[in-house]
C-alpha positions as CSV (number, residue, x, y, z in Angstrom):
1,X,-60.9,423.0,307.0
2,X,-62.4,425.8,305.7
3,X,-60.4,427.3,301.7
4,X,-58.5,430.0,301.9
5,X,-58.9,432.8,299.0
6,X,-56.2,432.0,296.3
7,X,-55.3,434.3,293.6
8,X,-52.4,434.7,291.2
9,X,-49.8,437.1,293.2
10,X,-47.4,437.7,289.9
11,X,-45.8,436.3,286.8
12,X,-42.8,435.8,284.6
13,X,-41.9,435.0,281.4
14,X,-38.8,434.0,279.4
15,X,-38.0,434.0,275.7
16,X,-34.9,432.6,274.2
17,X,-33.1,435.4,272.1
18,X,-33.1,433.8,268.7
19,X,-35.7,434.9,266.3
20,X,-36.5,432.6,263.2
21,X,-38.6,435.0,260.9
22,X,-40.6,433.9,258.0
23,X,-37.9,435.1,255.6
24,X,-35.9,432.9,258.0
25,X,-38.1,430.0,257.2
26,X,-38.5,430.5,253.5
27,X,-34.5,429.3,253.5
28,X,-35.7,426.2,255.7
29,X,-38.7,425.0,253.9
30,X,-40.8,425.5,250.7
31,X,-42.5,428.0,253.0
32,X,-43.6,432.1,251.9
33,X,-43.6,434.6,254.6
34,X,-47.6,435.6,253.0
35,X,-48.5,431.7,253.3
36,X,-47.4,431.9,257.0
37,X,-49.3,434.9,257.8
38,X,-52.3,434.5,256.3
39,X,-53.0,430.8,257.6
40,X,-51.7,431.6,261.2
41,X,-51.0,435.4,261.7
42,X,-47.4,434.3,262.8
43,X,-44.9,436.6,262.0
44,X,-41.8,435.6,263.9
45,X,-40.9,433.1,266.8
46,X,-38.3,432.4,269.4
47,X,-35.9,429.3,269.2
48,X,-34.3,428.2,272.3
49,X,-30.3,427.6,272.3
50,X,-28.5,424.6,272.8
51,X,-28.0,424.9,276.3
52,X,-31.2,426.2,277.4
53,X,-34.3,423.6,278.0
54,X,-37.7,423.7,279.4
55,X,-36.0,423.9,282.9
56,X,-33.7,426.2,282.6
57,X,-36.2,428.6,280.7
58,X,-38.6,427.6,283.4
59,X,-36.1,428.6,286.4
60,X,-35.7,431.8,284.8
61,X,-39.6,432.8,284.3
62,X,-40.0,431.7,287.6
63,X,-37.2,434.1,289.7
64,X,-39.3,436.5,287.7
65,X,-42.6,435.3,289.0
66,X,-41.7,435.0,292.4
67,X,-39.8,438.5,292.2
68,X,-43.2,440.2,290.8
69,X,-44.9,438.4,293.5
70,X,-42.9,439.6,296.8
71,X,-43.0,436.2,297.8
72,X,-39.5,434.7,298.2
73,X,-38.3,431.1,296.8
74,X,-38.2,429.1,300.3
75,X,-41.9,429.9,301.6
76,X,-43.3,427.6,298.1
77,X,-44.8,424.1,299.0
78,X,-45.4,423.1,295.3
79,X,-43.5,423.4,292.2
80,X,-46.1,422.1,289.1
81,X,-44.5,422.1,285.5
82,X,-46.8,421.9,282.6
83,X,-44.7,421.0,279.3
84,X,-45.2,418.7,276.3
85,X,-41.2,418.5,275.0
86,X,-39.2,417.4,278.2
87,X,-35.5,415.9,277.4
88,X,-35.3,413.4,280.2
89,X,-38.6,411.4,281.0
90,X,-37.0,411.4,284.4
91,X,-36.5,413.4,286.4
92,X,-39.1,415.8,286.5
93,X,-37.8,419.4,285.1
94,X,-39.9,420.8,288.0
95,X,-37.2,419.0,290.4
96,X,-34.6,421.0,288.4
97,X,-35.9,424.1,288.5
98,X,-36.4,423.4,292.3
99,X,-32.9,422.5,292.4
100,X,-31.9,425.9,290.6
101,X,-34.3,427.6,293.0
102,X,-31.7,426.2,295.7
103,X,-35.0,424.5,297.5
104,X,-33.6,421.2,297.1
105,X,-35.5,419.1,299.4
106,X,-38.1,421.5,300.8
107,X,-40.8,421.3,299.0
108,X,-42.7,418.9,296.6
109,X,-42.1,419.7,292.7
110,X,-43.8,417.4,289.7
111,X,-44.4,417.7,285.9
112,X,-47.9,417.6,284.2
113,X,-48.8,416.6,280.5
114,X,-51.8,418.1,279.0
115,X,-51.1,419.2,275.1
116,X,-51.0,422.6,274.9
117,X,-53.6,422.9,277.6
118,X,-51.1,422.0,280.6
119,X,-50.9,425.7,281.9
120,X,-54.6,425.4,282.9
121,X,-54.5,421.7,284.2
122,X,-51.2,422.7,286.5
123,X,-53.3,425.9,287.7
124,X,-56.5,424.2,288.7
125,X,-54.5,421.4,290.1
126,X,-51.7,424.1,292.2
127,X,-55.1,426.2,293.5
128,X,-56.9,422.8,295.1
129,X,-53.4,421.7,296.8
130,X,-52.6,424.9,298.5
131,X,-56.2,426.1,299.0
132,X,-56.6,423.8,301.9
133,X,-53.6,424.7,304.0
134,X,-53.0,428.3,302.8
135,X,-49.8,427.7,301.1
136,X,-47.5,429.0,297.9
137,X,-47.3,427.4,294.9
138,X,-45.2,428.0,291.8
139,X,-47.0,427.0,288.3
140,X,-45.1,426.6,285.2
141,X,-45.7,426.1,281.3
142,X,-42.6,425.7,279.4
143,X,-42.0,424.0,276.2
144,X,-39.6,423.6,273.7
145,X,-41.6,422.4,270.7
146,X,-38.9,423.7,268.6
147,X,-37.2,420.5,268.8
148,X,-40.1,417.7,268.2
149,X,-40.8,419.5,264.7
150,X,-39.7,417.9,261.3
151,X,-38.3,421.0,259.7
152,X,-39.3,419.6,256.2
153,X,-43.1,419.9,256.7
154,X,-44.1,423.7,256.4
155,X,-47.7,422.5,258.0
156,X,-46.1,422.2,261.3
157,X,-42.6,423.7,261.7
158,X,-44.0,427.2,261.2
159,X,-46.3,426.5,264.0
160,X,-43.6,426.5,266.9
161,X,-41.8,428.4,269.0
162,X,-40.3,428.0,272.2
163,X,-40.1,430.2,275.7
164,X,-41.4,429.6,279.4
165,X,-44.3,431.5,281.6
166,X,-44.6,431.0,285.3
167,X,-47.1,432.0,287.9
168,X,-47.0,432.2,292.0
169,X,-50.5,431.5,293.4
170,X,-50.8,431.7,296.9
171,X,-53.6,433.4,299.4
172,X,-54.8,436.6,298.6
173,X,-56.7,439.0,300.3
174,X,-58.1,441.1,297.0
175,X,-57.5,438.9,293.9
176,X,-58.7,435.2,293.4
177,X,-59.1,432.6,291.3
178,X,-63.0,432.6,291.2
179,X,-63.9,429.4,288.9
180,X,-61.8,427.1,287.1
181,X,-62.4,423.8,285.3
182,X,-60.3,420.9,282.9
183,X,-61.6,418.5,280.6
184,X,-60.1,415.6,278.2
185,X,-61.6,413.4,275.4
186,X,-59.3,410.8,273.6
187,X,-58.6,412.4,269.7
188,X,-55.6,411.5,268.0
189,X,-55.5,414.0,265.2
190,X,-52.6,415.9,266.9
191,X,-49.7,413.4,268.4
192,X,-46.1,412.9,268.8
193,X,-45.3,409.2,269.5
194,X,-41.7,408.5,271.3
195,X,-39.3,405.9,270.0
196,X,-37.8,404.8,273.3
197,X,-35.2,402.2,272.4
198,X,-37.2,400.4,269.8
199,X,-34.7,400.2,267.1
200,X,-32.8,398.1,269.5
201,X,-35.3,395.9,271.9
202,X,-35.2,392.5,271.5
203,X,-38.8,392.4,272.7
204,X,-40.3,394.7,269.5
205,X,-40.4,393.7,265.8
206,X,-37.2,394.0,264.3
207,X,-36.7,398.0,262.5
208,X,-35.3,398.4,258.9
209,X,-34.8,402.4,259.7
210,X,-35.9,404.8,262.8
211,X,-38.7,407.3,262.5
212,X,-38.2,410.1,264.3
213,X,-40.4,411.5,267.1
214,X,-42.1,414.4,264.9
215,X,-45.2,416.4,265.5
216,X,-48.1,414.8,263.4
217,X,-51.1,417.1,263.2
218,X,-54.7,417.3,261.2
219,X,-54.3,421.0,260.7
220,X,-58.3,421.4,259.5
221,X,-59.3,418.6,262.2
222,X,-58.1,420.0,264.8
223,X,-58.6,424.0,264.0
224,X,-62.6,422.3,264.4
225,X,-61.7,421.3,267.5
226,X,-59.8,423.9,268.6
227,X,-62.6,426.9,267.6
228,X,-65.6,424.1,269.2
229,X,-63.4,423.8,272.6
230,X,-63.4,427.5,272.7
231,X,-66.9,427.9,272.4
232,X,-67.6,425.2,275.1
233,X,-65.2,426.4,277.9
234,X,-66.7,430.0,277.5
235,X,-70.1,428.9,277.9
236,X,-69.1,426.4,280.8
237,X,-67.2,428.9,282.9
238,X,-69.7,431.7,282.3
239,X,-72.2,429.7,284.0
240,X,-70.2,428.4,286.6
241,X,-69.2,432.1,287.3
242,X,-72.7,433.4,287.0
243,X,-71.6,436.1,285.0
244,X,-72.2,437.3,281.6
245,X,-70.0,437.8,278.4
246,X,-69.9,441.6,279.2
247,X,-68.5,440.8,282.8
248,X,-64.7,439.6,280.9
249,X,-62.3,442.5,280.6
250,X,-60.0,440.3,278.9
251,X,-59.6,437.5,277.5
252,X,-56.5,435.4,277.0
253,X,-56.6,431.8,274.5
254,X,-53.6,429.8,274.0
255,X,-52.1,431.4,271.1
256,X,-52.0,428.2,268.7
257,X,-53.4,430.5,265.3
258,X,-54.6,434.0,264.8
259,X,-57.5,432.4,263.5
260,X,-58.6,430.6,266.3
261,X,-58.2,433.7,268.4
262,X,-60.7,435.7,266.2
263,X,-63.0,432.9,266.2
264,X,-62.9,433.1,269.9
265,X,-63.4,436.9,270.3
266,X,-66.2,436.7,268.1
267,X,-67.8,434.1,269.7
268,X,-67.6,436.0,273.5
269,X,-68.4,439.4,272.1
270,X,-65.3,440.6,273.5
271,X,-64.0,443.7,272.0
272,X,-61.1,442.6,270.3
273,X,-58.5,445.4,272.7
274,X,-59.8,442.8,275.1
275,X,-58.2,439.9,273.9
276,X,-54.6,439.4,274.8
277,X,-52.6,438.5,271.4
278,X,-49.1,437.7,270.9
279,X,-49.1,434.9,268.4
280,X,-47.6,437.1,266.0
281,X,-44.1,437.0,268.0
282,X,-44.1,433.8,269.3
283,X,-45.8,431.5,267.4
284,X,-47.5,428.8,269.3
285,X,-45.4,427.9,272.5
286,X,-48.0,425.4,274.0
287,X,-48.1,425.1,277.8
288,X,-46.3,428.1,278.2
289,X,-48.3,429.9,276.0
290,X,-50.9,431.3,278.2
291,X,-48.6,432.6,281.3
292,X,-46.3,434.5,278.7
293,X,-49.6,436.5,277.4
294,X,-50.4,436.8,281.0
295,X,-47.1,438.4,282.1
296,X,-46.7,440.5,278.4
297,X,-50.7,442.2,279.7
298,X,-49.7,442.7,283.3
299,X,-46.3,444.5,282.3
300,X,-48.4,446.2,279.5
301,X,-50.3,447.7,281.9
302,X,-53.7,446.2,280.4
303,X,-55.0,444.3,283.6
304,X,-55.9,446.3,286.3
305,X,-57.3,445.5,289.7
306,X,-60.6,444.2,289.9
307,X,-60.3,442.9,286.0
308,X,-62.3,439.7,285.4
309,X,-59.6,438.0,283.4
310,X,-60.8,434.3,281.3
311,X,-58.0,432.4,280.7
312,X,-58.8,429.4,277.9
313,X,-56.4,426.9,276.4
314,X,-56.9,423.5,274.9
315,X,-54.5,420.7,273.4
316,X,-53.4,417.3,272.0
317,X,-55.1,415.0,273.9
318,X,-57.4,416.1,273.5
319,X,-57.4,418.7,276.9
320,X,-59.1,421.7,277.4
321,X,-60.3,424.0,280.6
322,X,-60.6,427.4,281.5
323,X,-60.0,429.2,284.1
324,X,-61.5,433.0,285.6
325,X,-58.6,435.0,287.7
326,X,-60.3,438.3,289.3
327,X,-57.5,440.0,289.6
């Protein structure tokens, strides 16, 4: 069966409405607004509130997705959710947002786990299932990182933020999604182990206190990594494309530091009103950092028909891919 031409037909995005500021954080942790800015060009982030979650913020980037789209809820076959910081490990929070969608039974909905890199693993994975048979798929990143950082270590907790982005990929006539690729190498400098019910089992040594499941990261260890995974899917999906640096119009990386994004620019020889930055507001909201940047350029304004857009992202994991959307 021959593919069908798949392309992204519109996106969504949702931010919770609490900002935590720098000034905010300063009364948190032994933290300084000019420490925070000149180490990650973060300037403010979004907290979710007690009753939101990945799903719910999920549900809501996606009406906004499929709305942008003009393609309505029931005609999806896949719901994919990319997201590091779920509250249940079962069920999926793609089954609730299907369930919120009112599509309860009509389609097939999963979560994926890829560090902060899930965005591109859920897109490469959504555009081979529905490639085949010409259908609609609905691809998530939503995270609430928010809630897995120790608020007493100002090396992580001013990282975070949390919100949702969401995609609708389906056939397309003009736009497409013209190369795409994911990779993954064990590293462990970047990690948040889970406590299940270990204080408790009778079947695990015996625990004098609980640790709780925090963050760990190698900030200089994994900023290496990080710049070098760049580097590498730029190179890759050039080549793949057969195309040349001055073939990107822009260019979006999953906004983890300010510095990382420069590095990146640099590297491609894109002009930097090319690359798509919005770390500043939101701090680093892992798998759902990509589709937010996404939906803030297309409501912008800033991609156009025709645009080669290079979307890059990489993760604990350690994941990385790219992915190259003509629009």
């Amino acid at each position: 069966m021959a593919k069908n031409q798949i392309g992204i037909l519109g996106a969504g995005a949702y931010l919770p409405e609490r900002v935590l500021t720098n000034k905010d954080l300063e009364k948190i942790v032994n933290t300084a607004d000019e420490w925070i800015m000149e180490r990650t060009g973060i300037r403010e982030r979004r907290i979710a509130a007690p009753e939101e979650d990945i799903a719910t913020m999920g549900a809501d980037a996606s009406r906004q997705a499929l709305e942008n789209a003009g393609i309505e809820p029931d005609r999806l076959s896949y719901i994919i959710l990319s997201t590091n910081s779920s509250p249940y490990l079962y069920p999926a929070a793609a089954i609730r947002v299907q369930e919120a969608l009112g599509l309860n039974g009509k389609l097939a909905a999963f979560d994926l786990q890829a560090g902060c890199c899930g965005f591109n693993y859920a897109l490469h994975v959504a555009e081979r299932l529905v490639a085949q048979e010409g259908k609609y798929a609905l691809v998530i990143g939503s995270d609430t990182n928010s809630r897995w950082s120790n608020w007493t270590d100002r090396s992580t907790c001013i990282l975070f933020g949390d919100g949702a982005g969401a995609v609708v990929i389906g056939p397309s006539e003009q736009g497409r999604l013209k190369e795409s690729f994911i990779a993954s190498s064990l590293n462990m400098k970047l990690y948040c182990e889970t406590e299940f019910n270990r204080e408790v089992s009778p079947f695990l040594p015996h625990q004098t206190h609980t640790q709780r499941h925090y963050i760990y990261m190698d900030g200089p260890e994994v900023f290496k990594f990080a710049v070098g995974a760049v580097k590498e899917s730029l190179r890759r999906i050039l080549e793949m494309a057969g195309i040349t640096r001055e073939d990107i119009d822009y260019l979006i990386i999953h906004q983890a530091n300010w510095r990382i994004l420069d590095a990146g620019a640099r590297f491609a020889k894109v002009p930097m009103e090319k690359l798509i930055v919005n770390v500043d507001k939101y701090g680093n909201t892992s798998a759902a950092s990509v589709p937010i940047a996404l939906h803030e350029a297309l409501q912008e304004g800033k991609i156009q028909r025709g645009d080669n857009v290079l979307l890059i992202s990489f993760g604990a994991g350690a994941t990385w891919g790219a992915a190259l959307v003509e629009w």
